[in-house]
VOGU-3710 file (C-alpha; in Angstrom, 3 decimals, decimal comma):
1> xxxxxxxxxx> 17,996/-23,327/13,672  16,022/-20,346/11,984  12,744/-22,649/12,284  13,195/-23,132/15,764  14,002/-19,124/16,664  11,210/-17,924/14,623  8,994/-20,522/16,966  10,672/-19,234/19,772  9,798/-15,639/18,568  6,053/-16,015/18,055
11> xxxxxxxxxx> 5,750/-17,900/21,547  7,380/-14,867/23,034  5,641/-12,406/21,114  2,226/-14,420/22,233  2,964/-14,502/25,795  3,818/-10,918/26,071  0,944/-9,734/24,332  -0,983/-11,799/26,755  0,524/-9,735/29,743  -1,257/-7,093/28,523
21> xxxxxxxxxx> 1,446/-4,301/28,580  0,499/-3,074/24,899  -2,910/-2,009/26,107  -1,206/1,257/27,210  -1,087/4,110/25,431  1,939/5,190/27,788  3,890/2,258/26,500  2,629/2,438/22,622  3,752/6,333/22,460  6,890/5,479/24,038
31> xxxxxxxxxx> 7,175/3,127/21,571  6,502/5,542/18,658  8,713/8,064/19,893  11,771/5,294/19,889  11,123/4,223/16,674  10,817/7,694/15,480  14,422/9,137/17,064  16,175/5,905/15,993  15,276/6,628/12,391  15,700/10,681/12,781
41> xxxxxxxxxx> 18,727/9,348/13,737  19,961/6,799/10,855  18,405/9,287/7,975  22,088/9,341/6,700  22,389/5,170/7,139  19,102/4,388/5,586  19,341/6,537/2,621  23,320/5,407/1,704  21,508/1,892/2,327  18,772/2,939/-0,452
51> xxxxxxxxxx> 21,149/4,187/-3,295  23,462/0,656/-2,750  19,926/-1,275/-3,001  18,206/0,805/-5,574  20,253/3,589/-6,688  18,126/6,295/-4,905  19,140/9,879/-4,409  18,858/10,842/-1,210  16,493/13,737/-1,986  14,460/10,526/-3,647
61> xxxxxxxxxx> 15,220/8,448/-0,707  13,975/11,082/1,900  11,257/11,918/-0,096  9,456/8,846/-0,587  10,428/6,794/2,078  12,430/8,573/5,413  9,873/11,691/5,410  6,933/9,440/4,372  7,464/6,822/7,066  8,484/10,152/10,213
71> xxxxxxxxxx> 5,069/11,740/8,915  3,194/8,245/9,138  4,500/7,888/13,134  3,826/11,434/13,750  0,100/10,944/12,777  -0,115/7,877/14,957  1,718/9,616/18,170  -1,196/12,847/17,661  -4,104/10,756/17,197  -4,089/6,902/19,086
81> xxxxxxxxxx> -5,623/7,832/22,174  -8,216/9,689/20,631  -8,659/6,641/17,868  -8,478/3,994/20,915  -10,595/5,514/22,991  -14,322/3,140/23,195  -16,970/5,269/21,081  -20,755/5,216/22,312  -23,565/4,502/19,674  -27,017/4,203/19,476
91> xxxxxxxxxx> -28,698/0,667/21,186  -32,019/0,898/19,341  -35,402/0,642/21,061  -35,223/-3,218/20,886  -32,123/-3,582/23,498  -33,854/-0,934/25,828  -32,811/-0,069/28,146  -29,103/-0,275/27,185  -26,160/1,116/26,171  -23,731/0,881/23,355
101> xxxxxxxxxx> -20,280/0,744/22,692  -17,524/0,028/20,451  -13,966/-0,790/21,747  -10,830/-1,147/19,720  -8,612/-3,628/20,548  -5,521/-5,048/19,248  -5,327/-8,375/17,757  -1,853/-9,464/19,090  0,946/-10,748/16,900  1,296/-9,638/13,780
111> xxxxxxxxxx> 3,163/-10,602/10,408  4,342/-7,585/8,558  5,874/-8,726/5,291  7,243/-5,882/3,093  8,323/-5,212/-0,817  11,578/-4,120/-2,252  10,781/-1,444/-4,065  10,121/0,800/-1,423  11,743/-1,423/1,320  12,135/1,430/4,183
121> xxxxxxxxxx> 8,125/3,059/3,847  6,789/0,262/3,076  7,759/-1,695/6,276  7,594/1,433/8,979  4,436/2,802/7,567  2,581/-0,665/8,749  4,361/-1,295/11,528  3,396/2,571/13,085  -0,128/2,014/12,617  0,730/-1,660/14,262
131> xxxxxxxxxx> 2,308/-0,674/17,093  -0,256/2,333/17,630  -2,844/-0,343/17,638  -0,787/-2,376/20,754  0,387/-5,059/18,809  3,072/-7,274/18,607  4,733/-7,248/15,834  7,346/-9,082/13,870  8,765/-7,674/10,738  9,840/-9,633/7,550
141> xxxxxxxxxx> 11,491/-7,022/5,353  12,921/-8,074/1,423  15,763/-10,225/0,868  15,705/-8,083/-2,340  16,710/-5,211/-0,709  19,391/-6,267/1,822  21,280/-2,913/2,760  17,617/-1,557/3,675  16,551/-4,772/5,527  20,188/-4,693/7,743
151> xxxxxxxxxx> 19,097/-1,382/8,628  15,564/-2,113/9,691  16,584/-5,342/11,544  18,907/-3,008/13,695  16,435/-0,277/14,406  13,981/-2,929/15,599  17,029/-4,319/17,868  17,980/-0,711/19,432  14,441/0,273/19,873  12,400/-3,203/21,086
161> xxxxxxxxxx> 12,895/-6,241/23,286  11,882/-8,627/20,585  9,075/-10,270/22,489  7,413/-6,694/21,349  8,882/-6,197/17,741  11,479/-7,815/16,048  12,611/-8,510/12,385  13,429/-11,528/10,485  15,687/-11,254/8,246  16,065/-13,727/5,111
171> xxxxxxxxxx> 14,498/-15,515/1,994  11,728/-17,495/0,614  12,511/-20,210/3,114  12,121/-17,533/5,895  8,866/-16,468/4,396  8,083/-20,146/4,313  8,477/-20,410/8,157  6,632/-17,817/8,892  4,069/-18,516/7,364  3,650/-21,708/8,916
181> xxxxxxxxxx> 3,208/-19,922/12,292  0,125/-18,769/13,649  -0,389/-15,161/13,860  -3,302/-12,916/14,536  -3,044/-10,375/12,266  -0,661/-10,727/8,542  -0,103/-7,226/6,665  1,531/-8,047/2,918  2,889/-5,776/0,723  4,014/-7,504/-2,701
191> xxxxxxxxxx> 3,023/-9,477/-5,823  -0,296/-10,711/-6,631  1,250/-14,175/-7,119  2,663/-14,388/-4,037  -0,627/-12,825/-2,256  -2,291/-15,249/-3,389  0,252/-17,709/-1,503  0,125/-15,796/1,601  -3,580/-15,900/1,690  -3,823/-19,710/1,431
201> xxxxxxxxxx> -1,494/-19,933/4,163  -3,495/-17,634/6,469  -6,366/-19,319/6,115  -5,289/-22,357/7,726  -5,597/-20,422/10,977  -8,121/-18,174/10,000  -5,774/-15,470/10,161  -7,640/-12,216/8,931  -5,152/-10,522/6,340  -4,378/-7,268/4,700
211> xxxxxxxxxx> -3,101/-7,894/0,759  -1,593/-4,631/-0,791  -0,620/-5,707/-4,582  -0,556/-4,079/-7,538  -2,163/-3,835/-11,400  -1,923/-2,338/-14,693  -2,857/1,299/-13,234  -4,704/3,589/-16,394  -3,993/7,160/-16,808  -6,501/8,655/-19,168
221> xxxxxxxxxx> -6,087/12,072/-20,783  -8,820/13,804/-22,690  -8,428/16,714/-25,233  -9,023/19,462/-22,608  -6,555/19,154/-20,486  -3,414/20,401/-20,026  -1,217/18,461/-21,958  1,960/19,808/-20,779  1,279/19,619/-17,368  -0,091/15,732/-17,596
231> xxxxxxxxxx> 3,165/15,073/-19,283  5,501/16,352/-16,611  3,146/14,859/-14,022  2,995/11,441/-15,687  6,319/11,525/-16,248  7,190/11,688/-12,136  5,118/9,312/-11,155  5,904/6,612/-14,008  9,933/7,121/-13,554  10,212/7,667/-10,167
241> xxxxxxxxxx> 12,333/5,088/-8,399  12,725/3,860/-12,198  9,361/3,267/-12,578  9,377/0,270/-9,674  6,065/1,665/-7,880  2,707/0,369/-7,391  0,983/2,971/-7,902  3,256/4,282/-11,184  1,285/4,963/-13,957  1,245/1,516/-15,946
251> xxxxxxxxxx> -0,367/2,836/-19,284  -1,693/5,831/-20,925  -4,739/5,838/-22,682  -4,492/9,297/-24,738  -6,917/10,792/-27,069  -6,310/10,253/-30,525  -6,215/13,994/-31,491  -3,837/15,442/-29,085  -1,883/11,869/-29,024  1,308/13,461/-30,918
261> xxxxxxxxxx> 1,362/16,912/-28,960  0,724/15,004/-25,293  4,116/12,760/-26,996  6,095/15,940/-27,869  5,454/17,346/-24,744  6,571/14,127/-22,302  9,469/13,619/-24,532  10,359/17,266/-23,415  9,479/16,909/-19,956  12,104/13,280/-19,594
271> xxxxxxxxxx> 15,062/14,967/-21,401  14,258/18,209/-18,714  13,590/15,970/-15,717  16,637/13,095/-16,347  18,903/14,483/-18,771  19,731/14,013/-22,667  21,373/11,076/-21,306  19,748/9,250/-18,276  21,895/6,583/-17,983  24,612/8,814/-17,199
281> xxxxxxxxxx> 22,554/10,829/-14,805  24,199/10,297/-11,002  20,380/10,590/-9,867  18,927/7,732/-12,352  18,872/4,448/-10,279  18,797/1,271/-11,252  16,454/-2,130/-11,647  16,439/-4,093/-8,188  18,217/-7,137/-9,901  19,560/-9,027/-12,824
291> xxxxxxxxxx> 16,338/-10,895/-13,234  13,502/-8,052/-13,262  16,211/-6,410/-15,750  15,822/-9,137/-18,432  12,338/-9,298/-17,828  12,076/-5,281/-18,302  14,358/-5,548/-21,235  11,993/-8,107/-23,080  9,466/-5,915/-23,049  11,509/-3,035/-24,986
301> xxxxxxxxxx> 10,160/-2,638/-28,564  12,348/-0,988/-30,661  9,857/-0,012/-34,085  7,392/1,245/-31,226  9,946/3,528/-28,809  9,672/7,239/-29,504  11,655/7,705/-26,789  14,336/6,476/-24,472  15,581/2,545/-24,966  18,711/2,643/-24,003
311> xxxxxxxxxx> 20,033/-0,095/-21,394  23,237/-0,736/-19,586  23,693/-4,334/-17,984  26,585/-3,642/-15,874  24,496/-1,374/-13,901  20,988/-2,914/-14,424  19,434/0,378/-15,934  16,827/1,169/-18,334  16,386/4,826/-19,692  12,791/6,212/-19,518
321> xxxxxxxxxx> 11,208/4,867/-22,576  8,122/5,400/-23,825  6,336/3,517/-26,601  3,718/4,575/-28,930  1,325/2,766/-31,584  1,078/-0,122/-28,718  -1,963/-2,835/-28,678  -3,467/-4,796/-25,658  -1,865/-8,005/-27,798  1,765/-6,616/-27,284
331> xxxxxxxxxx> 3,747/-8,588/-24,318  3,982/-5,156/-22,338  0,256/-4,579/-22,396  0,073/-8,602/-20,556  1,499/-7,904/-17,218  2,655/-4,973/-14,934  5,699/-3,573/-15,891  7,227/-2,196/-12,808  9,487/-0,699/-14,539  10,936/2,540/-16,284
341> xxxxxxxxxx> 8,611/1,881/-19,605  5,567/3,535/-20,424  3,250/2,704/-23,491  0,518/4,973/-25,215  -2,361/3,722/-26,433  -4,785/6,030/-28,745  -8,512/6,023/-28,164  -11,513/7,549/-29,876  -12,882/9,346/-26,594  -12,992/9,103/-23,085
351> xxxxxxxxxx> -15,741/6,335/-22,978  -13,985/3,889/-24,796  -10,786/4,611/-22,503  -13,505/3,892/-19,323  -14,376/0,912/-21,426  -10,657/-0,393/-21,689  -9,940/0,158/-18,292  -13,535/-1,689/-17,419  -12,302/-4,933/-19,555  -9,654/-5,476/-17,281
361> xxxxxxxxxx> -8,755/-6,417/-13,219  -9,201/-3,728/-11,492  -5,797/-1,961/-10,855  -4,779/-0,195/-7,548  -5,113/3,224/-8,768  -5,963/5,174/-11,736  -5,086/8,416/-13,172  -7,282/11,437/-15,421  -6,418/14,669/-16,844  -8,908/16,486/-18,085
371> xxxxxxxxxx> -10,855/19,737/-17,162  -13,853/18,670/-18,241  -16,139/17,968/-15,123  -18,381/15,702/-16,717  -15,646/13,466/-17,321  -13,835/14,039/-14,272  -17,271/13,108/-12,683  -17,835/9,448/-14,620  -14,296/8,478/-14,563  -14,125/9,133/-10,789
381> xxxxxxxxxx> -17,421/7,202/-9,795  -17,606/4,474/-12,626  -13,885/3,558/-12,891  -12,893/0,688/-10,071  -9,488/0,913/-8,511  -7,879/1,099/-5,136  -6,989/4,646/-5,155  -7,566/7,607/-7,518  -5,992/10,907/-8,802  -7,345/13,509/-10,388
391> xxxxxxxxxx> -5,084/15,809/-12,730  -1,915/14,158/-10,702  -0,344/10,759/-10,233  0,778/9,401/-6,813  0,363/12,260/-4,932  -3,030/10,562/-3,413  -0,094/8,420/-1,238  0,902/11,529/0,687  -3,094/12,617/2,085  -3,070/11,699/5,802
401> xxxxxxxxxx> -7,169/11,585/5,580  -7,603/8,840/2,492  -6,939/5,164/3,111  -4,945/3,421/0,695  -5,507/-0,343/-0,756  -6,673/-2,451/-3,478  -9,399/-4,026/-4,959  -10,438/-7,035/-6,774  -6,876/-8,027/-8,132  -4,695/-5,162/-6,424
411> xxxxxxxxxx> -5,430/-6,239/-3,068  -7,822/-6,115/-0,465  -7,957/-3,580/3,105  -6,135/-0,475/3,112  -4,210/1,929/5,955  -2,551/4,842/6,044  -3,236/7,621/9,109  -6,370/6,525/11,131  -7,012/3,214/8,533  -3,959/1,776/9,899
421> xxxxxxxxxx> -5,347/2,115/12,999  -8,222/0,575/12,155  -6,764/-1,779/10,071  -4,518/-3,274/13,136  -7,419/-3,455/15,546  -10,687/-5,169/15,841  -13,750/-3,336/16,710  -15,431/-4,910/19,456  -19,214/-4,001/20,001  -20,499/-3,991/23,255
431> xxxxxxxxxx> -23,872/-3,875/25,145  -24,452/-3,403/28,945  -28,440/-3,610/29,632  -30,338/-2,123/32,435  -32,118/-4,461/35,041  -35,442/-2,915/34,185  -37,894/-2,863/32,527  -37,595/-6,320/31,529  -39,558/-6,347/28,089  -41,248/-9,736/28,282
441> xxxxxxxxxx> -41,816/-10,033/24,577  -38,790/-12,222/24,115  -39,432/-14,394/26,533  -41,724/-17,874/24,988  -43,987/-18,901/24,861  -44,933/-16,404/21,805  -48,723/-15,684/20,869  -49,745/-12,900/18,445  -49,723/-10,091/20,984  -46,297/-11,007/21,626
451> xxxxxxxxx> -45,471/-11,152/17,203  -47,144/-7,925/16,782  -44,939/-6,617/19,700  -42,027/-7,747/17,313  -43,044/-6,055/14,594  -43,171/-2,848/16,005  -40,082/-3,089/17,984  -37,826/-4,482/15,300  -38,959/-1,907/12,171
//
């Protein structure tokens, strides 16, 4: 029954987009400005929904996901005409005379398929620049997260007929369905392993995709810099939604002679931020589910924790723990944690942290403190990674102007503001040439007047 409605979806979808309705900015703003009152709306609903899937505060939950996804559709509503509009450039004296023009248009139906961990953002912020684009659009949030994904599914029922956007709702076999379909456009938010899955699947159409994964993410801290502020910094972005983020802080690569002052200091900065006892903190939430908790708890080293450790089943939470004296051999340094564990490594100087970092895939963002602008400068331009901070983690999520995505390993496109945009429509060039002159140099046969012709025209 499921395979048959999700067929019966995508056909719908397909022949509505070929009406050509979406085309209109009228009917994409109205569309915005639906979504955006029926989550203004729901703030209350989604963020009790977040604290039953992930233990969020609702300060947490409005901060990084209600606020975040409200200031994505605002930046789509201000700017899609202007971002839609067809842009003149330059034909060249070869196509003379002529002119030039790009013009964005939608692809059609698209597959968004979103994570867990930050189940409301990540599907609205995708599905904004989608449906700013003039897509269709069908929605495949986390079984992981069901509260959140309830929620969505009826948002996308009050605001949509679902031959425009809909949501599926549902598990690997869903995923599995969908996947089977052909769609124009898939946007993926989630593990590398299953990217990898999503992209073999897509290319039996062809389907162009969007992967937005994850990685070991570096933060490097030199000598110069301010070692209690990179602590409390580090700190927020590594714990924050108990460390399940994509952009947390994975490692820290600290230099040796400052290592025990930068551990002083964080230690001070978690017992400030979460309490002498986190686990008893009303605002600490909780590991998604029993399975990433035994995962997280295997990587717990007890000779190496200088802080935090403690666990409690019954509620599947971790304390903020941080090891120290860690080695790229230990079994937390061999995948991404995604979780509320944070190790320290020591390093001579900042080139053999670049070097560290260089030895491995390239993560989707990476982190320096220092004040040092030399090093600021080579760890900027020489490190590879999605996304970067400077003296802050996270934080480069919130910038309206910068794109965010992957590379290598942690993914491939980005969005965010006017990238989404782009990212949901294809730029179609277009020429319209003049009757005359009628340059006959094209034209065989070809001698060497005509060659030299060539060569002067096409420099």
């Amino acid at each position: 029954m499921q395979e048959e409605r999700i067929r019966e979806l995508v056909r719908k979808q397909r022949a509505f987009f070929a009406g050509g309705r979406t085309y209109d900015f009228g009917l994409r703003k109205e569309a915005l400005c639906r979504l955006r009152e029926s989550i203004r709306k729901r703030e209350d609903r989604i963020c009790r929904a977040l604290r039953a899937d992930l233990g969020k505060t609702e300060a947490e939950s409005y901060l990084c996901e209600v606020g975040m996804a409200l200031k994505e559709i605002g930046e789509q509503l201000r700017h899609l005409e202007t971002w839609g509009k067809p842009r003149r450039v330059p034909s060249g004296l070869a196509c003379f005379p002529a002119k030039s023009r790009i013009v964005p248009q939608p692809y059609g139906t698209v597959l968004i398929m979103a994570p867990w961990n930050y189940p409301f953002l990540l599907t609205m912020q995708p599905l904004a620049g989608a449906l700013a684009a003039g897509n269709c659009c069908v929605v495949k949030p986390s079984a992981y997260s069901p509260h959140t994904s309830a929620v969505i599914a009826e948002i996308l029922r009050e605001c949509f007929p679902e031959k425009y956007a809909a949501a599926v709702t549902g598990g690997r076999e869903e995923n599995r369905l969908l996947l089977e379909e052909r769609f124009d456009y898939i946007f993926f938010t989630g593990s590398v392993s299953v990217g990898k899955f999503v992209m073999e699947k897509a290319a039996a159409h062809l389907t162009p995709v969007t992967l937005e994964l994850g990685g070991k993410s570096p933060c490097a801290v030199d000598r110069t810099a301010d070692l209690s502020l990179a602590a409390r910094r580090i700190a927020f972005g590594k714990f924050l939604n108990c460390g399940q983020t994509c952009v947390a802080p994975d490692y820290v690569l600290i230099e040796e002679c400052v290592r025990e002052k930068f551990l002083t200091e964080l230690r001070r900065w978690i017992r400030k931020m979460y309490g002498e006892n986190p686990l008893d903190n009303p605002a600490w939430g909780n590991i998604v589910n029993p399975r990433h908790f035994a995962r997280l708890c295997g990587l717990l080293d007890p000779e190496k924790t200088v802080c935090g450790g403690g666990v409690r089943e019954e509620t599947l939470q971790i304390a903020p723990t941080v090891l120290s004296g860690v080695a790229w051999e230990d079994p937390v340094m061999r995948e991404e944690i995604f979780g509320p564990i944070l190790p320290v490594l020591s390093v001579r100087n900042m080139a053999e942290a670049m070097e560290q970092i260089a030895a491995h895939p390239h993560p989707l963002a990476s982190y320096v403190f220092t004040r040092d602008p030399d090093v600021e400068r080579r760890f900027v331009r020489y490190v590879q990674s999605g996304g970067c901070c400077v003296n802050d983690t996270v934080l480069h999520l919130a910038s309206a102007g910068l794109p965010f995505g992957g590379v290598g390993d942690s993914g491939m496109g980005s969005y965010h503001g006017k990238k989404s945009f782009e990212t949901f429509s294809h730029e179609k060039g277009v020429l319209k040439r003049g009757k005359w002159p009628d340059v006959p140099v094209r034209y065989q046969p070809y001698g060497r007047g005509k060659l030299a012709a060539m060569k002067l025209l096409l420099r």
